[in-house]
BALOBA-1460 file (C-alpha; in Angstrom, 3 decimals):
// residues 254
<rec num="1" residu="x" x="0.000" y="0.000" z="0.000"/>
<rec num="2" residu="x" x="1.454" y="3.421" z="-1.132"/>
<rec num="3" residu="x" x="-0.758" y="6.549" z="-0.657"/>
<rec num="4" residu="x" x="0.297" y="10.531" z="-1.714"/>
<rec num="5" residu="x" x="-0.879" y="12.693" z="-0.700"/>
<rec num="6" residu="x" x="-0.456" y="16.268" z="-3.055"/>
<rec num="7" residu="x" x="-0.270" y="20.033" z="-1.079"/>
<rec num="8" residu="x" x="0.563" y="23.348" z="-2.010"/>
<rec num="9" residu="x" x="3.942" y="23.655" z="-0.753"/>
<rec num="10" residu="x" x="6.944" y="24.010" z="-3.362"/>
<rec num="11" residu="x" x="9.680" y="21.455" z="-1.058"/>
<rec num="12" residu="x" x="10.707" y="17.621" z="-1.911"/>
<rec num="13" residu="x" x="8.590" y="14.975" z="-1.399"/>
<rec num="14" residu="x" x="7.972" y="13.850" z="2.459"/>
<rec num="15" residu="x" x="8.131" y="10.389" z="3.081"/>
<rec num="16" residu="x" x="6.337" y="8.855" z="6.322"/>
<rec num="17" residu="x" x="7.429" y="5.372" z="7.659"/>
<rec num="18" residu="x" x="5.894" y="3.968" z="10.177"/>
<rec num="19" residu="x" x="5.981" y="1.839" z="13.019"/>
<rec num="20" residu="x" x="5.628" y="-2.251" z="14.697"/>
<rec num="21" residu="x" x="2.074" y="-2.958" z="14.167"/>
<rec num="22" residu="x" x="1.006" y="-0.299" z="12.694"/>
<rec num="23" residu="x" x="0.471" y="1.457" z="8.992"/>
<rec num="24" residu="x" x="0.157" y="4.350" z="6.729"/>
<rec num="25" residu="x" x="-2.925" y="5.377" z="8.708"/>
<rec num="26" residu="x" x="-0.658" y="6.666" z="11.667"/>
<rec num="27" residu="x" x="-0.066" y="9.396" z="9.665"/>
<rec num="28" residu="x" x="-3.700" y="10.543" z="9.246"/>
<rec num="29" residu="x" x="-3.796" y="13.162" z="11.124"/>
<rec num="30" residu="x" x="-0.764" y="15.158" z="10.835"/>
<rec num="31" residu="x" x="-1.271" y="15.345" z="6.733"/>
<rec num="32" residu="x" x="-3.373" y="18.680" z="6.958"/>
<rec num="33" residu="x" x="-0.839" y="20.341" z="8.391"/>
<rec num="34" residu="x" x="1.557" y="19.221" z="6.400"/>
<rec num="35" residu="x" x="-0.517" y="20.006" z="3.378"/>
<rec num="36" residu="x" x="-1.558" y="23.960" z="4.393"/>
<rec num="37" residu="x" x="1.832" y="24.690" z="4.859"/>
<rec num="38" residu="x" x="2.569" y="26.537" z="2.111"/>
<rec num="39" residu="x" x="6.641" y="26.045" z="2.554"/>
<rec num="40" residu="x" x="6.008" y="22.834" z="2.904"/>
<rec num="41" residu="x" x="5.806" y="19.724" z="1.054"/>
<rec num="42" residu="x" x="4.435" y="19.063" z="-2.464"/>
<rec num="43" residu="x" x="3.485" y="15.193" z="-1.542"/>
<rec num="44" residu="x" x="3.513" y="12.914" z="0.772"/>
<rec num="45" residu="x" x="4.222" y="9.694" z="0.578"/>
<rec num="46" residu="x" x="3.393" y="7.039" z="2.926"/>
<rec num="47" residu="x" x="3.462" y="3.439" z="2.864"/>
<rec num="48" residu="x" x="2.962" y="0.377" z="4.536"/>
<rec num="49" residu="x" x="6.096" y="-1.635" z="5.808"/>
<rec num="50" residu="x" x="6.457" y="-5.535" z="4.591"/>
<rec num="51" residu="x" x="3.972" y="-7.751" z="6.508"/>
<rec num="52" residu="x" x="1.593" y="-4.374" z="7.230"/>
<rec num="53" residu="x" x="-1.722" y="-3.127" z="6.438"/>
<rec num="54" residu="x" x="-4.888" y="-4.634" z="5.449"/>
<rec num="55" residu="x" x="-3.365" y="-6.210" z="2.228"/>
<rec num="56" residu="x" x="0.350" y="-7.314" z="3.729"/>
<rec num="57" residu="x" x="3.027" y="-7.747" z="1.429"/>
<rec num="58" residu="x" x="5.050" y="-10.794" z="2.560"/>
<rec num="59" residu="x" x="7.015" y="-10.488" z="5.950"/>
<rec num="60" residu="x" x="10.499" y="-8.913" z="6.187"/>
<rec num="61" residu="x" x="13.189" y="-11.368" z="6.572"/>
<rec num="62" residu="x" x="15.810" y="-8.891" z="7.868"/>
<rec num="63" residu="x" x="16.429" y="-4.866" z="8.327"/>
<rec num="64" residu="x" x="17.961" y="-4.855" z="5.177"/>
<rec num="65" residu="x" x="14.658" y="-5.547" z="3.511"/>
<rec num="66" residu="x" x="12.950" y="-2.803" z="5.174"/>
<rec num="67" residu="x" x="15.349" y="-0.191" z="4.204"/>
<rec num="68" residu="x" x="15.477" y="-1.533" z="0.610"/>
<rec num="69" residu="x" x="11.687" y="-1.181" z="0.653"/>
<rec num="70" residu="x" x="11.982" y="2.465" z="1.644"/>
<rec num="71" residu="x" x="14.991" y="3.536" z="-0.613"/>
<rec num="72" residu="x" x="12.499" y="1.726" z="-3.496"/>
<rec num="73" residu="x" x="9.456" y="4.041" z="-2.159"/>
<rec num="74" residu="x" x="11.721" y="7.237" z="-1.778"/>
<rec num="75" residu="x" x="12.523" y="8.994" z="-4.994"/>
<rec num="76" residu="x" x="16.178" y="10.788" z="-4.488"/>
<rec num="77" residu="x" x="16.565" y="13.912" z="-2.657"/>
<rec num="78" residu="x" x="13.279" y="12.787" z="-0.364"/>
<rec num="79" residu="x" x="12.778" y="14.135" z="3.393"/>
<rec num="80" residu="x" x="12.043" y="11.213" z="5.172"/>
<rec num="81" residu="x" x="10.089" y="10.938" z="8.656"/>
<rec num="82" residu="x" x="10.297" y="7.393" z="10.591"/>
<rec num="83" residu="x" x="8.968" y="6.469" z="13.976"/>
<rec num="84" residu="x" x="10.124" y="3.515" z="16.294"/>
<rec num="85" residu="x" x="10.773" y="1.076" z="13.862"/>
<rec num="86" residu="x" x="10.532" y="3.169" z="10.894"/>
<rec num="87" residu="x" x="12.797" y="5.468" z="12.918"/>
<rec num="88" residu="x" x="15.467" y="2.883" z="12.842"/>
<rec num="89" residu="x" x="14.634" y="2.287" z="9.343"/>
<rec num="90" residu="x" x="15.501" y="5.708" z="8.441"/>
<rec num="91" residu="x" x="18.624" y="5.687" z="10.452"/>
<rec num="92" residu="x" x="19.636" y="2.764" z="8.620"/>
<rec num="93" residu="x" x="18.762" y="3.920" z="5.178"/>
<rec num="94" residu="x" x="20.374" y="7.529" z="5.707"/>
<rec num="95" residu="x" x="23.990" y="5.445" z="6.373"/>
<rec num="96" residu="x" x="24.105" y="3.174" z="3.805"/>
<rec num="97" residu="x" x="22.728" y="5.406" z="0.655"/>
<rec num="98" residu="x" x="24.506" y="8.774" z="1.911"/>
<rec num="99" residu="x" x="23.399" y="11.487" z="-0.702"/>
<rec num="100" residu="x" x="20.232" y="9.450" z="-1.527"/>
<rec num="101" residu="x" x="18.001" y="11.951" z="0.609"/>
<rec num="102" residu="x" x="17.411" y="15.442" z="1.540"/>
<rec num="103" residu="x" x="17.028" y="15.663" z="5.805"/>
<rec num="104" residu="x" x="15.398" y="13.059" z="7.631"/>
<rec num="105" residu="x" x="13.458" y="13.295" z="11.249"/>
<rec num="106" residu="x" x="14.184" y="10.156" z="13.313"/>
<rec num="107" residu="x" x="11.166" y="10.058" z="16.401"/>
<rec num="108" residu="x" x="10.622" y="7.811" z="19.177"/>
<rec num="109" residu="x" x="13.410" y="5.447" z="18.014"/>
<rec num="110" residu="x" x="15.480" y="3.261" z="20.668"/>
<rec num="111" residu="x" x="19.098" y="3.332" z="20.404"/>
<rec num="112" residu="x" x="21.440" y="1.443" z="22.067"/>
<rec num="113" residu="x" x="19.370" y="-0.579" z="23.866"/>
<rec num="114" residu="x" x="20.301" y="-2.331" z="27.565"/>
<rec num="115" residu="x" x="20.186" y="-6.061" z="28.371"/>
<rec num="116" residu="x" x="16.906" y="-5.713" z="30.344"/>
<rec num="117" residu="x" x="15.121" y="-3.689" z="27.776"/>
<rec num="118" residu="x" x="15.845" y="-6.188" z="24.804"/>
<rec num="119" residu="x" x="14.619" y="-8.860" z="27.037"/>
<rec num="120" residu="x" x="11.441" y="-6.866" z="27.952"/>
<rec num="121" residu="x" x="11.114" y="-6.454" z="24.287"/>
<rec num="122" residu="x" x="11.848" y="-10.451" z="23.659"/>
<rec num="123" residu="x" x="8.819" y="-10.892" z="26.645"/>
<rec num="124" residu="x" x="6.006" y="-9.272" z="24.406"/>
<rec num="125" residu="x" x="7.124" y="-11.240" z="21.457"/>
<rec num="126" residu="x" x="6.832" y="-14.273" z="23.003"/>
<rec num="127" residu="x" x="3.579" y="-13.158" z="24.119"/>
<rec num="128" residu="x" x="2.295" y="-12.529" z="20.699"/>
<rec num="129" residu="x" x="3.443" y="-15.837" z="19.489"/>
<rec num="130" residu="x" x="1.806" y="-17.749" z="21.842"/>
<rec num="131" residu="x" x="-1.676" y="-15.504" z="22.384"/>
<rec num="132" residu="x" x="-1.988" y="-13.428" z="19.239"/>
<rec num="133" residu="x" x="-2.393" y="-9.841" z="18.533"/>
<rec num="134" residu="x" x="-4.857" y="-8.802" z="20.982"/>
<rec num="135" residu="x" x="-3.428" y="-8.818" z="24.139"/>
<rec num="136" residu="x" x="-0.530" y="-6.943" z="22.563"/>
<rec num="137" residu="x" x="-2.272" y="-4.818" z="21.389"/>
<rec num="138" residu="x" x="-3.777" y="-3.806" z="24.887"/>
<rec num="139" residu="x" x="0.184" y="-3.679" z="26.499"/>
<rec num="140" residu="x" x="0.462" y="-1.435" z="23.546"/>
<rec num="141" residu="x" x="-2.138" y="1.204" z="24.560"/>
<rec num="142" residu="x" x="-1.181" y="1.249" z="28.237"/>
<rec num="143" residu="x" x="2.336" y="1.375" z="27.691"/>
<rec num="144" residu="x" x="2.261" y="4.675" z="24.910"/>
<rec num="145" residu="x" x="-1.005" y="6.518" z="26.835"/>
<rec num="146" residu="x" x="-1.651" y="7.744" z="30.169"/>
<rec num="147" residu="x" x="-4.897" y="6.738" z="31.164"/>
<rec num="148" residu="x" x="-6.078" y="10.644" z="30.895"/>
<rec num="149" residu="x" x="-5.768" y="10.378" z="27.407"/>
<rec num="150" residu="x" x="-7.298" y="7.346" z="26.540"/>
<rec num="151" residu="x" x="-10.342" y="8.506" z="28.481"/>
<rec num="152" residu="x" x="-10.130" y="11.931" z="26.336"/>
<rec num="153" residu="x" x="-9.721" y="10.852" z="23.568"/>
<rec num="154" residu="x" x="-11.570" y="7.132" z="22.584"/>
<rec num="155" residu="x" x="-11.946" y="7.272" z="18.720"/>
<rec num="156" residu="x" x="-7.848" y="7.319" z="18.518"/>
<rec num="157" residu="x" x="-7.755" y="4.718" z="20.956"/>
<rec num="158" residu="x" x="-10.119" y="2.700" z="19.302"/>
<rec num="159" residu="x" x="-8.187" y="2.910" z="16.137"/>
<rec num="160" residu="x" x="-4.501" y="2.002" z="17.143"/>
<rec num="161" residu="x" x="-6.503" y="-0.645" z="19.074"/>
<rec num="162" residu="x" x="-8.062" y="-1.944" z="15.871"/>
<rec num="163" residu="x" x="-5.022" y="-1.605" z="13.568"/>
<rec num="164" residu="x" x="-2.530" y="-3.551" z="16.381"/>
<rec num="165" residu="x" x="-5.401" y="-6.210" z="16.521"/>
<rec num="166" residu="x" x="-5.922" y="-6.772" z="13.321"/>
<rec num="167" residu="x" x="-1.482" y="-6.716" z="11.714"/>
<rec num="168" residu="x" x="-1.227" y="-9.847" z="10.454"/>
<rec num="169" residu="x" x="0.176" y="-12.135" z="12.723"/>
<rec num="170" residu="x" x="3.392" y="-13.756" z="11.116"/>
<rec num="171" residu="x" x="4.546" y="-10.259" z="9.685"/>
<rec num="172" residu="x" x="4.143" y="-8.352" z="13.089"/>
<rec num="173" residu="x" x="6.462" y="-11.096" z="14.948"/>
<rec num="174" residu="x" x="8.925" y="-10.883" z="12.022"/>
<rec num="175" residu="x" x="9.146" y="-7.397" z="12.105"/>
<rec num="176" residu="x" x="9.233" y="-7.259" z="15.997"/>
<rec num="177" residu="x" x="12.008" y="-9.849" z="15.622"/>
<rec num="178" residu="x" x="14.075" y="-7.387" z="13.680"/>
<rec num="179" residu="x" x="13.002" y="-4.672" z="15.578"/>
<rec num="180" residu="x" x="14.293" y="-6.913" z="19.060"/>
<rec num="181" residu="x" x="18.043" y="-7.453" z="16.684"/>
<rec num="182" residu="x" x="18.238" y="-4.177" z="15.587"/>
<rec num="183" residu="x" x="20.393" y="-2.513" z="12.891"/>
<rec num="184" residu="x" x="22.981" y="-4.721" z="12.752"/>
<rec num="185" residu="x" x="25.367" y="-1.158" z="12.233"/>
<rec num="186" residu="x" x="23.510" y="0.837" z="14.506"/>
<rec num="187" residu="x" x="26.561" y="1.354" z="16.957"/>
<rec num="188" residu="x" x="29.320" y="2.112" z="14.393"/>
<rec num="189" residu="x" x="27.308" y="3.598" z="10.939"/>
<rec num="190" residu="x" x="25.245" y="6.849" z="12.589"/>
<rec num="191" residu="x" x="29.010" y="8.798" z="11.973"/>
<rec num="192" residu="x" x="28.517" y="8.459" z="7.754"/>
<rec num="193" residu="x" x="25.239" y="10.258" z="7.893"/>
<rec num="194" residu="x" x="25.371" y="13.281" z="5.972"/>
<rec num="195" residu="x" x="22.164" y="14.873" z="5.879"/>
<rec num="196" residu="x" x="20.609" y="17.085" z="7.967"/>
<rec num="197" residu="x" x="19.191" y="15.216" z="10.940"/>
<rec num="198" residu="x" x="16.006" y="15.917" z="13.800"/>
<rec num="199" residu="x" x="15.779" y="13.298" z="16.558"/>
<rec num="200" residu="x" x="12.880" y="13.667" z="18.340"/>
<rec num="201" residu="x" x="11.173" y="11.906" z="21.156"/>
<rec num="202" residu="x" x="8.363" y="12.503" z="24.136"/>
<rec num="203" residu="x" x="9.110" y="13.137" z="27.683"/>
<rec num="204" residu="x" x="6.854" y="10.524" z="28.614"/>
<rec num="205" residu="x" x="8.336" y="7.544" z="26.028"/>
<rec num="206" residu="x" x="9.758" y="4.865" z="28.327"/>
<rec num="207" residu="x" x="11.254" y="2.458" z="25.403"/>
<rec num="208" residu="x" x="12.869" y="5.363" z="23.344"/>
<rec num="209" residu="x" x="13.479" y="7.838" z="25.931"/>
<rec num="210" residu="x" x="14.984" y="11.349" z="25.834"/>
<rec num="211" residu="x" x="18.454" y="9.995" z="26.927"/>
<rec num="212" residu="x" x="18.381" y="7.687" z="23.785"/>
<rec num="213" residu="x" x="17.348" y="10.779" z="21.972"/>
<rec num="214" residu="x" x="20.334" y="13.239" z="23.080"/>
<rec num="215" residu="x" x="22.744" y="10.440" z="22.661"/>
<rec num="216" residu="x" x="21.572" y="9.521" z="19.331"/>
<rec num="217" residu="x" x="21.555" y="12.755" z="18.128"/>
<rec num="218" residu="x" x="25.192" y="13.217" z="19.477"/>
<rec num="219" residu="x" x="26.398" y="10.558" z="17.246"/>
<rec num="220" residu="x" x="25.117" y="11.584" z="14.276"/>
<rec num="221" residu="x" x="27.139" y="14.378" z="12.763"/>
<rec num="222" residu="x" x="25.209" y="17.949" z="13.138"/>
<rec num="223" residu="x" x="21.982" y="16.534" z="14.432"/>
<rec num="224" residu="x" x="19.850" y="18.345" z="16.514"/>
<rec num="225" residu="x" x="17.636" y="16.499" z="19.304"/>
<rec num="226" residu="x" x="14.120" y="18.044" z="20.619"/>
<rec num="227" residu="x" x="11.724" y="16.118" z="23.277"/>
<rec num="228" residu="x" x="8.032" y="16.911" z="22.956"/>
<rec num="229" residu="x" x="6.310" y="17.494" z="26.416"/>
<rec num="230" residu="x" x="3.486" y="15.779" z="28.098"/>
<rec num="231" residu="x" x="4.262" y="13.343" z="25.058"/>
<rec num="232" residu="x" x="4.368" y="9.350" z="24.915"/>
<rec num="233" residu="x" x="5.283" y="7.322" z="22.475"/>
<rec num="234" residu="x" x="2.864" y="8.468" z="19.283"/>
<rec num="235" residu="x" x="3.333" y="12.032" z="18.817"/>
<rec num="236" residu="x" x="1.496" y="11.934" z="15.431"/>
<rec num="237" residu="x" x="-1.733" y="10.581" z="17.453"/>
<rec num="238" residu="x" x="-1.608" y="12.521" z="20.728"/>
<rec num="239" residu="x" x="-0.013" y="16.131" z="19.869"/>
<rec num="240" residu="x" x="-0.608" y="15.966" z="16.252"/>
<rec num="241" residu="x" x="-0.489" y="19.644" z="14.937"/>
<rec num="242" residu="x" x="2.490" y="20.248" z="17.093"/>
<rec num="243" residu="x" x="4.642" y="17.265" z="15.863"/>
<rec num="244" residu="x" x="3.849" y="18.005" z="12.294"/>
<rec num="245" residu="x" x="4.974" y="21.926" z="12.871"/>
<rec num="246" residu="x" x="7.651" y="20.035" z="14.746"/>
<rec num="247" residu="x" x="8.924" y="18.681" z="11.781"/>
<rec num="248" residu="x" x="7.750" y="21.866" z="9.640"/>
<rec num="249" residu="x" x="10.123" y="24.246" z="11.558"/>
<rec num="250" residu="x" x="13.084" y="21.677" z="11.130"/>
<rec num="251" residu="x" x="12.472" y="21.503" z="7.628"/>
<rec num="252" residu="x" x="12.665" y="25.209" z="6.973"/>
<rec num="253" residu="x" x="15.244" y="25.802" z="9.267"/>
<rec num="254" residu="x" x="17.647" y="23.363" z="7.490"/>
């Protein structure tokens, strides 16, 4: 599944990747913004990772998959915008095509992951294999939203709900398997980045925190690092005007 999306800005071509168990739809509601902007970009271009969406391609087999899917998806001289695991698929992508893209934002993406938090990680996906999506699904909600905001706001709820629940099976535990590996580079690659780079996380994210975020953005030549507040893990579905002019103000600024 490919969608664009075509606005009235005059920049390149935005393209949104997005997380584990999700889709293209995560995007939904930061596309207006994106679109009135008149600075901004002239489509956008989002996608559905291998083993995603309601028509799933077949399952990843490995990261390099993933970022071969988005360098196919990405014409040259793209911004591209990843979160979590699309996050770490943009990382990966922007170090081993340097030149192929224009600036990239990297949000709520671990790095440099402890012991105890791959094993966490390696808990849920043992859960999911033996259970199924549902129950995931429901870790998945607590875990990314206080329970304030699920109260306030149901119909979003409802729909990450719905979309975890219903990821096919065998392509969410192969893409949570690469997601528990990792870039296989991740610790040595983020210093041949060349492009322009925003890291960007929420204060409230306990699997890609803020100290990920600085430390990430430290190791990438020239990035900058910004932490939303009052923010989980989903800025495009809690705060999402402010993480698309988030990503707006990086854009012009670079």
């Amino acid at each position: 599944m490919r969608v664009v999306d075509h606005g009235t800005g005059t920049g390149p071509p935005l393209v949104l990747v997005h997380g584990v168990g999700l889709d293209h739809h995560l995007w939904d509601l930061v596309i207006p913004t994106f679109l009135d902007d008149g600075s901004g970009p002239r489509e956008i271009i989002r996608y559905d990772l291998l083993g995603h969406g309601d028509d799933p391609t077949p399952p990843a087999t490995g990261f390099a998959d993933f970022v071969a899917q988005l360098v196919e998806v990405a014409e040259p001289s793209s911004t591209v915008v990843g979160l979590s695991l699309g996050g770490a698929i943009v990382r990966g992508a922007l170090a081993r095509h340097p030149g192929h893209f224009c600036r990239a934002v990297i949000a709520n993406t671990v790095y440099l992951r402890s012991d105890a938090q791959r094993r966490a990680n390696a808990e849920r996906l043992e859960l999911t294999r033996e259970r199924g999506m549902a129950p995931i699904a429901e870790l998945a909600l607590d875990r990314w939203f206080t329970t304030e905001w699920q109260t306030e706001h149901p119909d979003r709820v409802a729909a990450i709900r719905d979309r975890i629940s219903n990821t096919d099976l065998e392509g969410y535990l192969a893409a949570y398997r690469i997601f528990i590996d990792g870039d296989p580079d991740e610790a040595t690659n983020l210093g041949f980045i060349t492009d322009p780079v925003l890291v960007v996380t929420g204060d409230r994210d306990t699997g890609s925190t803020p100290a990920m975020t600085h430390a990430m953005a430290a190791a990438i030549p020239g990035a900058r690092s910004h932490v939303m507040a009052d923010t989980g893990h989903l800025p495009p579905i809690e705060h999402p005007d402010a993480f698309a002019r988030t990503v707006l103000d990086f854009l012009e600024s670079s």
